[in-house]
C-alpha positions in Angstrom: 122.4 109.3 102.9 119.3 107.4 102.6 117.5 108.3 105.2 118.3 112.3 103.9 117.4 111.3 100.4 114.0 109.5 101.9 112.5 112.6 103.4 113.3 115.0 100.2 111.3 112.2 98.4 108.7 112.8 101.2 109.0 116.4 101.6 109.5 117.4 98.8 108.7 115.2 96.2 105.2 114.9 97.9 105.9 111.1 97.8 103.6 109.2 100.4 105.1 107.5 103.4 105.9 103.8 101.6 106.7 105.0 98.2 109.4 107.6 100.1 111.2 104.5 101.5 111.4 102.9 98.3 112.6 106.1 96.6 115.1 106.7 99.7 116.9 103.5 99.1 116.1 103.0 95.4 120.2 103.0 94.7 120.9 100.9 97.8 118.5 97.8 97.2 117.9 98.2 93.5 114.0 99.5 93.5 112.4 99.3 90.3 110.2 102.9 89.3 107.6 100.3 89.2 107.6 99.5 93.0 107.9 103.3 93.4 104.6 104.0 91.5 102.9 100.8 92.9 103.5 102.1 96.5 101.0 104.5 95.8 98.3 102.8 97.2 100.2 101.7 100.0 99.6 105.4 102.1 97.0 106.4 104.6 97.0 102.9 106.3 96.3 100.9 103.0 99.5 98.7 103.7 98.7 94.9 104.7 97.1 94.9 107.9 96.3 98.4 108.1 100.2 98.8 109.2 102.3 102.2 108.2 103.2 102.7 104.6 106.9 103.5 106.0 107.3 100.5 107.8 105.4 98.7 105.3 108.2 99.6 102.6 111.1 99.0 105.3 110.0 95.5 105.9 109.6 94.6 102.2 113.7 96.2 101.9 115.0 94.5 104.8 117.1 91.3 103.6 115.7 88.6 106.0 113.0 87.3 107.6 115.6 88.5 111.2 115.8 91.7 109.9 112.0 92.2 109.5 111.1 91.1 112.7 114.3 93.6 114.4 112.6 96.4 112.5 109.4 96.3 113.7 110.4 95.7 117.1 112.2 98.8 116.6 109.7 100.8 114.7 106.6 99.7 117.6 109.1 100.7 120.3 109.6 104.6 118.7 106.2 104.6 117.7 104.0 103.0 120.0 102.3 100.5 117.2 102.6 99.4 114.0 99.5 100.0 112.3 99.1 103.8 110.8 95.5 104.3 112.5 97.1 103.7 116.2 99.8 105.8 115.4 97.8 108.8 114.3 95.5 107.9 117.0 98.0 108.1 119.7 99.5 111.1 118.0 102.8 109.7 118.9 104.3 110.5 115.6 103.3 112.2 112.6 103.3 110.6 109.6 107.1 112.2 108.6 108.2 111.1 112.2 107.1 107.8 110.9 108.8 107.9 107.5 111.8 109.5 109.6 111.8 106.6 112.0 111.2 103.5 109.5 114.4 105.1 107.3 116.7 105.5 110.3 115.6 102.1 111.5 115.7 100.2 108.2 119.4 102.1 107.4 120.5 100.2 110.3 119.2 97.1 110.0 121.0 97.1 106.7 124.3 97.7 108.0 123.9 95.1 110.6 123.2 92.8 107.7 126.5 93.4 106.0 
C-alpha cells in the first residue's frame, strides 16, 4: 500500500522523488507535512552527498542504523549507485524507477523490522 500510495504522490501529485517517500509512508511512520514540504529541496541530487532524493527519504524512515545500511545495499544493487548523478548517468533507472525501487525496498526493510 505504500509503495502504491508513494508513486500517486510522485505521479500524480507531481511530488519530487524524497518528498514522494515521505508522503508514501506518511501514515506508516508518522511524517509531519513539514518534512513533506522540507523535502522539497531534497530533489535533483540535492540530498546529502549528492545521493537520490528517494533513497535519501528511505534512509531517514528506516528504524535503524541495520536497516539503513540493508537499504542501500539494496537500492545500489537495483540501481547501480547511490548518488542521483550516477544513476541518471548510467541511465539505469529513471528517476520513478528510483522512487519505485527505494519504496519497494524501504516497505521491506520495515517489515523485517517488525
Amino acid at each position: 500500500m505504500s509503495v502504491q500510495r508513494t508513486l500517486q504522490a510522485y505521479k500524480q501529485e507531481r511530488h519530487n522523488c524524497a518528498q514522494s517517500i515521505f508522503r508514501g509512508f506518511q501514515e506508516v511512520r508518522a511524517v509531519p507535512e513539514q518534512t513533506i514540504a522540507l523535502a522539497k529541496g531534497l530533489g535533483g541530487g540535492w540530498a546529502p552527498e549528492g545521493r537520490c532524493g528517494a533513497l535519501h527519504a528511505a534512509m531517514e524512515l528506516a528504524a535503524d542504523p541495520e536497516a539503513k545500511e540493508r537499504l542501500i545495499r539494496a537500492f545500489v544493487e537495483r540501481a547501480g549507485s547511490e548518488t542521483c548523478r550516477e544513476i541518471k548517468k548510467s541511465r539505469k533507472l529513471s528517476c520513478e524507477e528510483c522512487v519505485r525501487v527505494a519504496a519497494e525496498e524501504l516497505d521491506k526493510t520495515l517489515k523485517h523490522a517488525d
